[in-house]
C-alpha positions in Angstrom: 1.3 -7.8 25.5 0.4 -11.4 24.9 1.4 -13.8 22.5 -1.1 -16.1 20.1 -0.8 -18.8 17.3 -2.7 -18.7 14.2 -4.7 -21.7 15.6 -5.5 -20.3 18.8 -7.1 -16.8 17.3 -9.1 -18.2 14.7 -10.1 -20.8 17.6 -11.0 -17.9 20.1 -11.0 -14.8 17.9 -13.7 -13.1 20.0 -12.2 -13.7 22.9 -8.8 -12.2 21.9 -10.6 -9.4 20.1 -12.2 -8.7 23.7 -9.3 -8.9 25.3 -7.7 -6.2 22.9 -10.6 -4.3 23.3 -9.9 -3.9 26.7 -6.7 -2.1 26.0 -4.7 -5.3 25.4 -2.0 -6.3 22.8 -1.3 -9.1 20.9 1.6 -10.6 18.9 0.6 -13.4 16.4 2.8 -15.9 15.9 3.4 -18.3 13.1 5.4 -21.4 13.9 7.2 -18.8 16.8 7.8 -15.8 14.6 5.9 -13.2 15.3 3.9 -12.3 11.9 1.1 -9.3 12.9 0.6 -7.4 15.5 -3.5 -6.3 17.0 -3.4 -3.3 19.0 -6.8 -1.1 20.3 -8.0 1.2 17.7 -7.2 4.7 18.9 -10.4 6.8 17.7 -9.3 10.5 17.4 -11.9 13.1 17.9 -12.9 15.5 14.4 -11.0 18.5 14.3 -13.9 21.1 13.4 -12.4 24.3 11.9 -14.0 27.6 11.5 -14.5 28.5 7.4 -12.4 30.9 6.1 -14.7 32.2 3.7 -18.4 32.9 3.9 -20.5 30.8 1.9 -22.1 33.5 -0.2 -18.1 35.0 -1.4 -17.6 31.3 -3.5 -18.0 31.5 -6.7 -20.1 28.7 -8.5 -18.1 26.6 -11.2 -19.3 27.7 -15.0 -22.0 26.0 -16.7 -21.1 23.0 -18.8 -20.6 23.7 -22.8 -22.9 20.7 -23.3 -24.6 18.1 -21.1 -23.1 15.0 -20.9 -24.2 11.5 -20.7 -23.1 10.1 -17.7 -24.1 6.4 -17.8 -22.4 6.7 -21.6 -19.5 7.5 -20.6 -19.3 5.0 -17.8 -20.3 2.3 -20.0 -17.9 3.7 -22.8 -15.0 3.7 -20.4 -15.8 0.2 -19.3 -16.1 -1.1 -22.7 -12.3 0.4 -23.7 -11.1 -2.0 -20.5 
């Protein structure tokens, strides 16, 4: 774990970022207190599950009573704002 100003990473953010990318971590500091810490980003693998269900046992939501306007009621909602 390293230790970098605020004028330092903005100076050589890609350099930093690189270094972090490389399984490094850095403590940013403001005036000596450390403010924010930049760690790798851990990417976990999907989780696929098996259905539960078969597709042709769900049921369809009903039919609507009426059709509805869907640009009207945006607009209606963003005029009540």
């Amino acid at each position: 774990m390293s230790d970098v100003r605020i004028a330092d990473l903005k100076a050589r953010l890609s350099e930093h970022l690189r270094s972090v990318r490389n399984g490094g971590t850095l403590t940013v500091l403001d005036r000596d207190t450390p403010v924010a810490r930049i760690v790798p980003y851990a990417v976990q693998p999907l989780e696929i599950r098996k259905a539960k269900r078969r597709l042709r046992d769900l049921k369809l939501p009903p039919k609507l009573a009426r059709r509805t306007d869907s640009v009207a009621v945006l607009l209606a909602d963003r005029r009540r704002r």
